[in-house]
Every structure is written in C-alpha cells, then in structure tokens.
C-alpha positions in Angstrom: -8.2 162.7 159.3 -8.5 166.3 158.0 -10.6 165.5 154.6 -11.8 168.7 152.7 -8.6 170.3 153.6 -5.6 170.8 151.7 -2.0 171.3 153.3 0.3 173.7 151.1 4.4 174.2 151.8 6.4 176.9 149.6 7.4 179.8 149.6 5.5 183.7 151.0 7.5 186.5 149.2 7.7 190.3 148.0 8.4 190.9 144.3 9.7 194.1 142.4 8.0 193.5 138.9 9.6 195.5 135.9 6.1 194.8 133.6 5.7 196.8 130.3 2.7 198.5 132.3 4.9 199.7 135.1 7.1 199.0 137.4 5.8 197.6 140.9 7.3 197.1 144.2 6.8 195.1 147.1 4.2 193.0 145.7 3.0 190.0 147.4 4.1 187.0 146.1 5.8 183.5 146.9 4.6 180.0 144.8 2.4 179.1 148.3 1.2 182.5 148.2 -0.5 182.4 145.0 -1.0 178.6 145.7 -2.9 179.3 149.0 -5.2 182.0 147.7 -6.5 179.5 144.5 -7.1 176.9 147.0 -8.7 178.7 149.5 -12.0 179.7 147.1 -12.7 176.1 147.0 -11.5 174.8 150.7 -9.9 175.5 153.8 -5.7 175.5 153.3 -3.2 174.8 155.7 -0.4 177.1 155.3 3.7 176.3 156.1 6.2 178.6 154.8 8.6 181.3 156.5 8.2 185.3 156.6 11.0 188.0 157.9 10.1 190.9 160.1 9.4 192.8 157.4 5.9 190.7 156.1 2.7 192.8 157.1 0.7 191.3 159.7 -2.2 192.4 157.7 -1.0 189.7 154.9 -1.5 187.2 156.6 -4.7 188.4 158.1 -5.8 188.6 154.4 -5.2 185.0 154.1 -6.6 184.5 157.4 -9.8 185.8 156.0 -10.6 183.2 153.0 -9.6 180.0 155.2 -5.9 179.4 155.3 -4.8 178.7 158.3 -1.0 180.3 159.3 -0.4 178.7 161.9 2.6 177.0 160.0 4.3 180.1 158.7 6.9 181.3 160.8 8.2 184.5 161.4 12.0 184.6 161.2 14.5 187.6 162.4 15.1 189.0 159.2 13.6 190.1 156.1 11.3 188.0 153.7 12.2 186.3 150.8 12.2 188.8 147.1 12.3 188.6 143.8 13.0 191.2 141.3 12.1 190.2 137.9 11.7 191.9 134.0 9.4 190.6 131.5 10.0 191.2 128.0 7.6 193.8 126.1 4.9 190.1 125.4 5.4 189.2 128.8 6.3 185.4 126.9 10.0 185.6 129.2 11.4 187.3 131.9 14.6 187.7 133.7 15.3 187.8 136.9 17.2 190.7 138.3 17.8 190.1 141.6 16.9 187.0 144.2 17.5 187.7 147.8 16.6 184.5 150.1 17.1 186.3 153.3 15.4 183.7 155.9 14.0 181.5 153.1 17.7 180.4 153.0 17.7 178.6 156.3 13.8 177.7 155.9 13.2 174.0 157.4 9.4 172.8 157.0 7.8 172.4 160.1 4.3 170.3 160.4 2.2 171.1 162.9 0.5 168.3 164.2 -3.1 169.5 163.6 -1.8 169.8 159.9 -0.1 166.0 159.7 -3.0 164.5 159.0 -4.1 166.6 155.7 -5.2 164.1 152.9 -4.4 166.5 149.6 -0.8 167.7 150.0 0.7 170.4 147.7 4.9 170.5 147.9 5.9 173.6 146.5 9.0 174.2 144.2 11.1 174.6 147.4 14.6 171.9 147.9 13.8 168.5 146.8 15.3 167.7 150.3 12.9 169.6 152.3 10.0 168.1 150.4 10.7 164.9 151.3 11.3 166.5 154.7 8.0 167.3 155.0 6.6 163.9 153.1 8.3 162.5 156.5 6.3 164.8 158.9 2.9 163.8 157.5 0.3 160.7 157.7 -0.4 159.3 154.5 -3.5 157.1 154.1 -5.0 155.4 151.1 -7.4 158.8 150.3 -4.0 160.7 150.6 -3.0 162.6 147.3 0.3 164.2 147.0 1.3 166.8 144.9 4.5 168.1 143.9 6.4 171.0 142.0 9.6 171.9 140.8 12.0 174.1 139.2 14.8 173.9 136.1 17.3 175.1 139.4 16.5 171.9 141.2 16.4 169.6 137.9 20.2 171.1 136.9 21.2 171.3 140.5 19.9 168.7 142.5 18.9 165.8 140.1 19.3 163.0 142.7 17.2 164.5 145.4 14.7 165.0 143.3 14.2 161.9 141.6 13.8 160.7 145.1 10.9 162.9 145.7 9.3 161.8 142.6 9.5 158.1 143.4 6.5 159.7 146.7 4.5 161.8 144.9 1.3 160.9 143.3 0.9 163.8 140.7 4.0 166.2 139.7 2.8 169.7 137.9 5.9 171.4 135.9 6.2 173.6 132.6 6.9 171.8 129.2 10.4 173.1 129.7 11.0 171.7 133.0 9.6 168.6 131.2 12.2 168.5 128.8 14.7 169.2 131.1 13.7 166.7 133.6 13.2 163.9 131.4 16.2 164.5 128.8 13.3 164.2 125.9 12.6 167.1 123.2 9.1 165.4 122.7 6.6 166.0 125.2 4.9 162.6 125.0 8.0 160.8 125.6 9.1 163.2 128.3 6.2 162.6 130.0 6.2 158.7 129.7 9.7 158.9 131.2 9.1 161.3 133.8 6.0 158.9 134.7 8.7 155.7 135.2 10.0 158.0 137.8 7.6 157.0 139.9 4.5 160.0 139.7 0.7 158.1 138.6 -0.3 161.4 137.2 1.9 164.2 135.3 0.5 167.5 134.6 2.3 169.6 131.8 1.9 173.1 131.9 1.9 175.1 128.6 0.9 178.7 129.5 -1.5 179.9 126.8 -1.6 177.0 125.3 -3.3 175.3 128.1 -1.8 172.0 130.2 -2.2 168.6 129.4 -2.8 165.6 131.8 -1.0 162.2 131.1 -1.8 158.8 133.5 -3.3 155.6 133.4 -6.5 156.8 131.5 -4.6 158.3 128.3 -3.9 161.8 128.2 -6.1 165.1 128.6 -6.2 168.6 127.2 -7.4 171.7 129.0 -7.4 174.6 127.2 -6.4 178.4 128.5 -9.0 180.9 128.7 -8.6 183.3 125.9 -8.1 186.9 127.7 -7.8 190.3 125.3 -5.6 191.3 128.0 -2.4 190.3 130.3 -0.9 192.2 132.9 1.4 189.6 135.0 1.7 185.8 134.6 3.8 185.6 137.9 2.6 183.0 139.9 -0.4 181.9 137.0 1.4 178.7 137.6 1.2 178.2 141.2 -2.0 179.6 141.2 -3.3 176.3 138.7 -1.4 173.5 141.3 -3.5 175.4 144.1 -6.7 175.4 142.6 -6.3 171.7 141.3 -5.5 170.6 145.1 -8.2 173.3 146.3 -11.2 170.9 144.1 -9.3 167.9 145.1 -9.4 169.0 149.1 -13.6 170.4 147.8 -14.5 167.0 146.4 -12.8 164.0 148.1 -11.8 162.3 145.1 -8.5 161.1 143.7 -9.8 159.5 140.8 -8.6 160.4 136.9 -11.9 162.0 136.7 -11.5 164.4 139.8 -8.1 165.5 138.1 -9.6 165.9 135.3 -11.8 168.5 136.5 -9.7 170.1 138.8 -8.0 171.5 135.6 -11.1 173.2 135.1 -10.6 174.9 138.1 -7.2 175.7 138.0 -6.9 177.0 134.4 -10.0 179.1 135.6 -8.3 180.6 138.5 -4.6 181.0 136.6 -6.6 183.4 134.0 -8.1 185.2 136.4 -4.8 185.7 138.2 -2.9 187.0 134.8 -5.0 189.9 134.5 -4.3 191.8 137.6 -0.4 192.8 139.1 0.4 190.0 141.6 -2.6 188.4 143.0 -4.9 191.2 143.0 -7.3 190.3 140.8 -7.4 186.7 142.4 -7.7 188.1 145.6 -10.9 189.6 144.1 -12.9 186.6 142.6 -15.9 185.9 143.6 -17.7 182.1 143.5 -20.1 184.1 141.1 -16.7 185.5 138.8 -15.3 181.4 138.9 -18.9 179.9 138.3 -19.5 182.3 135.5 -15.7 181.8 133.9 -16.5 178.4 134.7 -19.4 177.6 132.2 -17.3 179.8 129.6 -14.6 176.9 129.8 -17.4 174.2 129.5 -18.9 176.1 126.4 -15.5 176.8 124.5 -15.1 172.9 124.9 -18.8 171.4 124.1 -18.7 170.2 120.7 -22.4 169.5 120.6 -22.1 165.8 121.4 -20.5 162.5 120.1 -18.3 162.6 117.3 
C-alpha cells in the first residue's frame, strides 16, 4: 500500500498564452502538470501522462526535484501536446486558438506496478474511457479515494462514458458551468444533488473568484478565494486546486468530510498563488513558509470570532 502518496494521470503540455500582459510562448502546462506541482508541496506524486520529443528533459527534472515521480510519463515520437489560448482584457474568458494533440491523441494510460497500489487517485480531464482505463489498472482498498475531473467536451461529446466513470469515483471536481451542463439544472444545488445520484459521495463545485463549494453527506461547504490585487493567468488555477486537495489527502491519511473540508484550504491557497505568475511560475516558487503564511490569511478572513 503506498499511503501518503498520491497518483495523478492527465495531461503534460506547452501553451502559447495571448494574456493582456503579453504574449507568451512555450509555457509549461498540461492539467497533471499544474496538478502535480500543487500536490507535490504537500506529498510525494506519482506522475502518468505522455510527452513528444520536443518536452525538455530539464521539465521533468524540475518535477523530479519536489517529489513526483516520472516514471509513468512516456516519451512518444513526436511533439507534445499545445494549446494556444486568448483571454479577454479581465481575463473572466478565453478562447482557444489553436489545440494541437500531437501524441496526446493516441495517449493510452499506463500504470506502473509500483504506482497500482496508490490510495488517493487524481483522474484528470482526459477521455472518460481512459479513466476508467486506468480505474482498471489500480488496487482499490477501503482507505482508497478517487478523484475525478472533467470537461464541457466530454459532457457534450461523450455523455455515456462518462456517466460510467462517475458511477467509480468517490469525489468529482468541475466548474459551475460544467455543473450545469452535466446535470441539465440552471440551479447549482439541484445540479449538484443530481450529479451526486450519479454515483460521486462528494461533489466539489468550482466557482473561480468566487470560491468552490463542497456538497456530500455532511450538508454543503463554502471556501472562499483569496482576494489578490492582482491576476496575471488563471490557466491551470483549476487543476492546480484538485492537486492540492489530493496532495493534503495523500499528507493526511484521511478520507473523512472533514479532511475534504480542509483540503480546500489547501487547494484554494495554492490556485491563488498560481493566478499570479504566467503558467506555474509563481507555484513553482512557493515556499511551505509562502503556503503557511497564505494559509493563516484564509483561516483569519473566515474566523468570525466564535459561535453565532
């Protein structure tokens, strides 16, 4: 059993941003990318996803370097997956230029057998098929949690397979629009009751700034965003709250309501720190000193001085 460990499948990337501070290319990016480096400030990550000939060595040695194990990604003749992307002048949409799969396309999950054994498993938004792929490949006890995203392309496109997946997973992470979508419901508390017959426990609902909201068992939980005076790239702010959530749950052991509950802490901690820099720079920069400090900001925005 590998307990304090969290195993992570999606997607390693490069993406042109068109940002109202600039234009950037070949940033790193990719949903397990992001999802990786979160997870890895609070425990070690096994990494599977696929890279062309084109991915730096040194990327992965970056990774390498804060605890995620590679020895899942593959390296494919070819070049990497990329995204090119525009965000509007408030960075509140964007459009995507240009998405080239290149050996992402033909990308089959493969579990090494050190990894199988994982007990907090994060499926990124990747082909519901090859999620439950991989849900075949590993060992699932009674401590094992797994956790799942997905997209508005697989919702529209691949309905079936994914209500399949969601009838495995223990805790599904999506947007409020992918919420909508998903469960056919304009209201979010009835979208989420529905998507929650599906078969997930646990249903996290992503808002952005507005925070995310937790609905299970227990009722339903708010955790706010932290208030930054400024932006620079939301890509992968989402990603980046799924890994840090699995990264506390990997950290503490425990699947309970109240784990998850703090876990959001986490992740909305790490997602603002990852909005201020282009791609993850500024996450790859954080400190346990920058996320313990950001940490008791979150615990004093929310202390309301006691019972009310």
């Amino acid at each position: 059993m590998q307990s304090g460990q969290s195993l992570i499948v999606g997607s390693l990337a490069f993406d042109d941003l068109d940002m109202p501070s600039g234009e950037f290319r070949n940033v790193l990016g990719g949903a397990a990318t992001y999802s990786s480096i979160a997870a890895s400030m609070l425990a070690p990550v096994n990494l599977v996803g696929v890279v062309g000939e084109d991915f730096d060595e040194a990327h992965l040695e970056t990774l390498r370097k804060r605890g995620v194990d590679t020895v899942g990604v593959e390296r494919q003749g070819g070049k990497t997956f990329r995204w090119h992307g525009k965000y509007s002048k408030d960075l509140s949409s964007r459009e995507s230029i240009d998405t080239q799969l290149n050996v992402f396309a033909d990308f089959r999950p493969k579990i090494p057998d050190a990894y199988k054994n994982t007990r907090v498993v994060l499926l990124g938004n990747i082909h519901p098929k090859l999620q439950l792929e991989v849900l075949s490949q590993v060992h699932r006890g009674a401590d094992t949690i797994v956790v799942a995203d997905t997209m508005n392309f697989w919702i529209s496109g691949e309905h079936k397979a994914l209500v399949d997946v969601l009838a495995k997973v223990d805790l599904l992470v999506i947007n409020d629009e992918e919420a909508r979508q998903l469960a056919g419901e304009s209201n979010i508390a009835a979208a989420a009751r529905a998507i929650r017959d599906l078969g997930p426990k646990r249903l996290i609902i992503k808002r952005g700034e507005f925070g995310a909201l937790l609905f299970d068992g227990d009722g339903v939980f708010f955790v706010p965003a932290y208030p930054l005076e400024q932006v620079l790239d939301p890509t992968g702010a989402g990603d980046t709250f799924a890994g840090g959530l699995v990264g506390y749950l990997a950290r503490s052991g425990d699947r309970s309501g109240i784990a998850v509950r703090r876990g959001m802490f986490y992740a909305s901690a790490l997602a603002s720190f990852c909005v201020e820099g282009i791609g993850p720079e500024k996450l790859l920069a954080v400190d346990a000193a920058s996320l313990d400090k950001r940490l008791a900001m979150f615990t004093a925005m929310v202390d309301y001085g006691g019972k009310l």
